[in-house]
C-alpha positions as CSV (number, residue, x, y, z in Angstrom):
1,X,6.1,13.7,-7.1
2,X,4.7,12.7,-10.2
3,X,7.9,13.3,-12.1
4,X,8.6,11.1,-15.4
5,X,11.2,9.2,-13.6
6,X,9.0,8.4,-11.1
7,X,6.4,7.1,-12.9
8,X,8.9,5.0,-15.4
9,X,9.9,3.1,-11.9
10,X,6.3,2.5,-11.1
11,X,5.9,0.8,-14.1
12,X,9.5,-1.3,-14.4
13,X,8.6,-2.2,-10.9
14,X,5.3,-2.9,-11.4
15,X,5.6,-5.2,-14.3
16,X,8.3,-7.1,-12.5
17,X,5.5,-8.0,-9.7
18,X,3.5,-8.1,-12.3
19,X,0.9,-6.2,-10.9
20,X,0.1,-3.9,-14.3
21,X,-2.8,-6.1,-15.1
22,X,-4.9,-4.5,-12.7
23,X,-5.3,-1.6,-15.1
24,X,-7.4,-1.9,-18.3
25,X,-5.1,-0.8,-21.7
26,X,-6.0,2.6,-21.4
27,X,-4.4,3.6,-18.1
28,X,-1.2,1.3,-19.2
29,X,-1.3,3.6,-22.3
30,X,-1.4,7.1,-19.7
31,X,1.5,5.6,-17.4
32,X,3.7,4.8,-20.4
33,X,3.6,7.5,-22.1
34,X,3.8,10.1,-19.1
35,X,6.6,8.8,-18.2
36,X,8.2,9.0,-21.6
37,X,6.9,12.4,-22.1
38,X,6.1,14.2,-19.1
39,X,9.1,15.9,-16.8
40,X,6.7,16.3,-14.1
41,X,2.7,16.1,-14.4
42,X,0.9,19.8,-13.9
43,X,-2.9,19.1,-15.3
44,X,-5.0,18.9,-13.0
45,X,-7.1,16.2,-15.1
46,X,-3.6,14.3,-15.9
47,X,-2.6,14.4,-12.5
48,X,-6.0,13.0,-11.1
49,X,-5.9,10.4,-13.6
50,X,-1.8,9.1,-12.8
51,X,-2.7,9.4,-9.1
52,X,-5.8,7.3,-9.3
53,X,-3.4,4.9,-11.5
54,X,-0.5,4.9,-9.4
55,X,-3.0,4.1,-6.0
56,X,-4.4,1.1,-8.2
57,X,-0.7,-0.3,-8.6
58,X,0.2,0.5,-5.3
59,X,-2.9,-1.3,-3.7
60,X,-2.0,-4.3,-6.5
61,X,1.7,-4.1,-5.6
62,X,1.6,-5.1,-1.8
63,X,2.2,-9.0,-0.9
64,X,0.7,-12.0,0.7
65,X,2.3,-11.0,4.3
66,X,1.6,-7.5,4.2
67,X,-2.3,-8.1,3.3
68,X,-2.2,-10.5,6.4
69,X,-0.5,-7.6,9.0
70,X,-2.9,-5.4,7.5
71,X,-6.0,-7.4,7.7
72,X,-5.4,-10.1,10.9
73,X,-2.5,-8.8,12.6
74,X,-3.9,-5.0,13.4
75,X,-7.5,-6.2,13.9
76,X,-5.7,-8.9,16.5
77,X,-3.9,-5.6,17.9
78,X,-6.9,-3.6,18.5
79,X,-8.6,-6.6,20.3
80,X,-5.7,-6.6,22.7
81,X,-5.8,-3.0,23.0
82,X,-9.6,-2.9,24.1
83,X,-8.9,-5.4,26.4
84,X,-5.2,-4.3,28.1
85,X,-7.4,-0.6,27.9
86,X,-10.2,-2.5,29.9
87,X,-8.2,-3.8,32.5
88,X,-7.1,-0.7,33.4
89,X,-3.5,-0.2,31.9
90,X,-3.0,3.3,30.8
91,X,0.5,2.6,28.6
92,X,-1.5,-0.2,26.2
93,X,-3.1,2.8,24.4
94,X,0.4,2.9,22.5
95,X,0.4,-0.3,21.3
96,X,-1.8,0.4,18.3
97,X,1.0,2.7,17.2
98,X,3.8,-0.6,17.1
99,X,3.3,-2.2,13.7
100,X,5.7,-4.5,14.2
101,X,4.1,-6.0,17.4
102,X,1.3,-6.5,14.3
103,X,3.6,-8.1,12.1
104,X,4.2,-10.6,15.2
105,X,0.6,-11.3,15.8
106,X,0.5,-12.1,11.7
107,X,3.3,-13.9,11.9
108,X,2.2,-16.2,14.7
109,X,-0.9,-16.5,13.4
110,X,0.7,-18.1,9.9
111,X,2.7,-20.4,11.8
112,X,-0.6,-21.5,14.0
């Protein structure tokens, strides 16, 4: 997973969302030299430090709409759920599981 290749594209793609400023210098340094460097990360202190790195991008890297689904749209969900579960309807248990029924609820709350 944590191949050089891997970790070069983190970066490239990170820096064109520009989302690298959410580490300090010292994890940039780690990320841009294991990926010049490293074929594929064995430590066990280097890989706890890329993963921790590459969760921080990741978290850094997701948009405007997505943090909306996430927050609103799937809290909205579950408040339908409990209620549809309430009423007695045995199939509304599945719902929680359709994320795009979530990315509905954001989307017509955006429009609202």
């Amino acid at each position: 997973m944590l191949t050089g290749e891997y970790l070069r594209r983190l970066r490239l793609k990170a820096i064109r969302r520009r989302a690298l400023g959410c580490l300090d210098s010292l994890e940039r340094g780690i990320l841009y030299l294991s990926g010049r460097l490293v074929d594929r990360a064995r430590g066990p202190g280097l890989v706890s430090q890329l993963l921790e790195i590459v969760m921080k991008l990741e978290q850094a890297m997701i948009g405007g709409f997505e943090k909306h689904v996430m927050d609103f749209g799937v809290r909205r969900l579950v408040s339908m759920v409990k209620t549809a579960v309430g009423f007695g309807s045995v199939v509304a248990r599945e719902w929680v599981l359709d994320m795009g029924f979530a990315s509905y609820l954001a989307c017509m709350d955006y429009n609202r």
